[in-house]
C-alpha positions in Angstrom: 128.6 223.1 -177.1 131.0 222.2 -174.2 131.4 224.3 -171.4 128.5 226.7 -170.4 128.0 230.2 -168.2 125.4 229.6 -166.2 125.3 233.5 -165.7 124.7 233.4 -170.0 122.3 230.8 -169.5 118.4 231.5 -170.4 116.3 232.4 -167.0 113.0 232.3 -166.1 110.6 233.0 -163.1 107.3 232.7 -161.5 104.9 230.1 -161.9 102.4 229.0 -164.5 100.0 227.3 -162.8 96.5 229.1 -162.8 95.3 231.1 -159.8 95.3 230.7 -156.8 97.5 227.7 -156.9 101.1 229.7 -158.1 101.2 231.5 -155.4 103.7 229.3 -153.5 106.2 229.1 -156.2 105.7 232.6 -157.6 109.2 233.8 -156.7 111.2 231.0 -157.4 114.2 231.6 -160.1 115.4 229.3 -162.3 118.7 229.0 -164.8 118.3 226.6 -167.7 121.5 225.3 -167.8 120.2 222.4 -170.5 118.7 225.2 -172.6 122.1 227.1 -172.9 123.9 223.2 -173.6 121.4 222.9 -176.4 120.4 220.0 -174.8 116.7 218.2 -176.0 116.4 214.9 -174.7 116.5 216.2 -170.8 116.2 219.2 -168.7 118.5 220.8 -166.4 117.9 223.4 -164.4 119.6 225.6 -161.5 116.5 226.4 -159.6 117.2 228.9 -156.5 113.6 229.0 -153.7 114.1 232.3 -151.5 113.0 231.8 -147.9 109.0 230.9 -148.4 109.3 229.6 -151.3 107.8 226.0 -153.1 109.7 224.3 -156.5 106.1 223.1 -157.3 102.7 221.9 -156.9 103.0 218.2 -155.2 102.8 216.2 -158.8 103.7 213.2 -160.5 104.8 212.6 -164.0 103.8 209.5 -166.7 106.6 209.7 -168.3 109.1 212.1 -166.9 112.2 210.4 -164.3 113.4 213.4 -162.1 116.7 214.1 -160.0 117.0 216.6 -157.5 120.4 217.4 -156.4 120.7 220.2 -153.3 123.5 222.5 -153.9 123.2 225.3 -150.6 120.1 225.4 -148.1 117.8 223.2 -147.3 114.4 221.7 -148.1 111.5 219.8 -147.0 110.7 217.2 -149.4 106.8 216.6 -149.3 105.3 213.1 -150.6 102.8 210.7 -150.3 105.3 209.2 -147.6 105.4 212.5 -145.5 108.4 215.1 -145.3 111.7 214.6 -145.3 114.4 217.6 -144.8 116.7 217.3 -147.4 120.2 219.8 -146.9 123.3 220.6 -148.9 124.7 217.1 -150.9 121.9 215.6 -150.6 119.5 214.5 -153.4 116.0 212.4 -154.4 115.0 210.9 -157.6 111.6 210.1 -159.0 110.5 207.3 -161.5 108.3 208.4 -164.5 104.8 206.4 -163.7 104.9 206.5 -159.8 101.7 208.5 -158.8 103.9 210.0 -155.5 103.5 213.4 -155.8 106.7 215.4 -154.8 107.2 218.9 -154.1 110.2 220.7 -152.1 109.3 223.8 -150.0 112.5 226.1 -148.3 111.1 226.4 -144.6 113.8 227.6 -143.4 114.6 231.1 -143.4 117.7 231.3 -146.1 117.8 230.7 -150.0 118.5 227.3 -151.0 119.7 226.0 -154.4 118.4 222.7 -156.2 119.9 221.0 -159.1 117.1 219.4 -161.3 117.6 217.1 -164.1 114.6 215.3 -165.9 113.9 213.8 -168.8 111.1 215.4 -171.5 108.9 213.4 -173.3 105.7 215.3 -175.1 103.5 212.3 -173.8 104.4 213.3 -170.7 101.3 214.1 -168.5 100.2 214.1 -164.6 98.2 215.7 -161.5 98.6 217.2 -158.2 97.3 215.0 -155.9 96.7 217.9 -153.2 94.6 220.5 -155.6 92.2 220.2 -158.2 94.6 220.2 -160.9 96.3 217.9 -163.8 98.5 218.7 -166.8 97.8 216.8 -170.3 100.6 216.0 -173.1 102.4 218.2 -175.2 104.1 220.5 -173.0 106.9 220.4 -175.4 105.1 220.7 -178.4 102.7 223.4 -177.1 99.6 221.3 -177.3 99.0 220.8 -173.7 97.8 222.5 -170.7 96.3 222.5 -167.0 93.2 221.2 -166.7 90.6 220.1 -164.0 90.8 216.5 -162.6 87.2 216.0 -164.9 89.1 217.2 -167.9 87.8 220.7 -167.8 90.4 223.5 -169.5 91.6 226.2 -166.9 
């Protein structure tokens, strides 16, 4: 497939984390762009955070690289390093293996946009260093899940 509608493509909403930790992220948007390409060997995804609004849980990934590219708005980047306000044209990336937890959080009292490409891997696992939560393998293939930091199911 070549080009792509991003108004076509496949959409999705919310968060999935367990209670009460989606409630930051629970009404963030999301087109996926790399879902409507047919794409399998990374994501891409137009995510859109109304005013309020978090892409995530802070977290790291084992085997996951990620790019974030901001389109309109701006964002605070949270790490292990601190914040950063990230605006329009500006981006960040993330190496799979680095236990930095990242999150981006709209502050500011407009939508902004985000560009997010990264790469899927089913061995792919992780944790939120802030919260008592980790995810295990096989998001992809539908074995995995969140979990407690001591291994205990949610």
């Amino acid at each position: 497939m070549a080009k792509i509608d991003p108004l076509a493509a496949p959409t999705a909403s919310g968060a999935r984390y367990p209670a009460p930790f989606d409630q930051p992220c629970r009404n963030r948007t999301w087109r996926r762009l790399g879902e409507a390409a047919g794409l399998t060997q990374f994501g891409v995804n137009l995510v859109r955070l109304p005013a309020g609004v978090w892409s995530s849980q802070r977290h790291w990934h084992s085997h996951e690289d990620e790019f974030v590219y901001v389109l309109r708005g701006e964002v605070v980047l949270v790490t292990d390093d601190g914040e950063e306000t990230l605006r329009a044209g500006e981006c960040a990336g993330f190496r799979a293996g680095v236990r930095n937890g990242h999150c981006f959080q709209n502050r500011s009292p407009k939508d902004a946009e985000l560009l997010v490409v990264g790469s899927r891997h089913d061995d792919d696992h992780g944790e939120y260093p802030d919260i008592d939560l980790a995810f295990g393998a096989g998001r992809y293939s539908g074995k995995g899940g969140f979990r407690h930091k001591d291994g205990t199911p949610y």
